[in-house]
C-alpha positions in Angstrom: -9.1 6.3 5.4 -6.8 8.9 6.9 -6.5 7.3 10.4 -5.6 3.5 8.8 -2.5 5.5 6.5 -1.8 7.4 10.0 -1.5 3.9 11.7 1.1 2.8 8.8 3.6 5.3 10.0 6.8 3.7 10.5 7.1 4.7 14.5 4.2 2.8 15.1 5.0 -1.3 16.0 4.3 -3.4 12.6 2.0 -5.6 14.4 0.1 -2.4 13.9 0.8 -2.3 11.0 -0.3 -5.8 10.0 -3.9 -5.3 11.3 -4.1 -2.2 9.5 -2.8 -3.9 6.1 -6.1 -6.9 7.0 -8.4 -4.7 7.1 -7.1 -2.6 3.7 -7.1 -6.6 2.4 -11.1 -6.3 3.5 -11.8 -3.0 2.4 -10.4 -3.4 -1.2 -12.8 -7.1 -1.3 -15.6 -5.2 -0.4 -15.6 -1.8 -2.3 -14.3 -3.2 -6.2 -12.1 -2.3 -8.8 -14.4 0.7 -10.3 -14.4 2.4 -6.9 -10.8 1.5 -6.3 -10.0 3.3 -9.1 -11.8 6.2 -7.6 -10.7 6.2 -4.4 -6.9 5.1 -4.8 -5.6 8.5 -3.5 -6.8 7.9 -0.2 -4.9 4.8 0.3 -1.4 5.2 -1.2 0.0 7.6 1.1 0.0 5.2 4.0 0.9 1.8 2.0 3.4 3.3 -0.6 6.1 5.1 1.7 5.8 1.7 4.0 7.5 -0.3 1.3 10.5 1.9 2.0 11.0 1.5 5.8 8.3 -1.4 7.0 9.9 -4.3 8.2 10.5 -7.5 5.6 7.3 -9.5 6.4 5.3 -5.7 6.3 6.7 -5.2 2.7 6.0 -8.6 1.3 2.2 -8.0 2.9 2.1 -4.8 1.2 3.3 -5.8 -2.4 0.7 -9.0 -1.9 -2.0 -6.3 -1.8 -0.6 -4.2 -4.6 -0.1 -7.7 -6.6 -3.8 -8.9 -5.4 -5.9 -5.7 -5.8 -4.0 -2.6 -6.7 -2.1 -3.3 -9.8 -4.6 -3.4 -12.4 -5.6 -0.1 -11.1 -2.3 1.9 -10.8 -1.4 0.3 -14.6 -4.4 2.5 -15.8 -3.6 5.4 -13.7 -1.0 7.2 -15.0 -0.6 10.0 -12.7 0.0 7.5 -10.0 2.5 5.3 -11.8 5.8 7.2 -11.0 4.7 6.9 -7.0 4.5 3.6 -7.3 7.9 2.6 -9.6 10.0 5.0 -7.0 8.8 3.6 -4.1 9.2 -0.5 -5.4 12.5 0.1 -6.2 13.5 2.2 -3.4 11.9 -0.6 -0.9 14.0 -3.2 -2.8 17.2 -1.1 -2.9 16.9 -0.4 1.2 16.3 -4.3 1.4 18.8 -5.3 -0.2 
C-alpha cells in the first residue's frame, strides 16, 4: 500500500498516476466495504493530497473513486472526515 501512495506523488508523470488509481479501482472491488473501513488509513495519504495538485483528468479519476467506493466509508469515519472536506475544497479552489 505504501509503494502505490509513493507512485501518486505529484513529481511523478500522471500517466503514473492513472495506473496506479486502476489498480486502487481493483483493489477496493476486491477487498469490500468492511475491510475498507479497516484499512482506509493506508490509502488516503496517497489519493487525498492528489486532489490538490494532480492534473484535471487525475482529480476527476480520484473523486470517481471516492464517489464509487470510499464515500460510504469516510461518512462513518469521523476521524477521517476533516482530511477529506480540506482536501475537496482545496482541489476545487486550486482548480478553479
Amino acid at each position: 500500500m505504501r509503494r502505490m501512495a509513493q507512485a501518486l506523488d505529484p513529481q511523478i508523470p500522471s500517466g503514473v498516476h492513472m495506473q496506479v488509481l486502476e489498480l486502487f479501482v481493483m483493489l477496493f472491488e476486491r477487498i469490500g466495504e468492511d475491510r475498507l473501513v479497516e484499512d482506509l488509513w493506508c490509502f488516503t495519504p496517497g489519493l487525498f493530497p492528489l486532489i490538490r495538485s494532480g492534473a484535471t483528468d487525475i482529480r476527476t479519476k480520484i473523486l470517481d473513486i471516492i464517489k464509487k467506493y470510499l464515500l460510504k466509508v469516510i461518512m462513518k469515519m469521523k476521524d477521517i472526515q476533516k482530511a477529506f472536506i480540506i482536501s475537496v475544497v482545496v482541489g476545487m479552489e486550486e482548480n478553479s
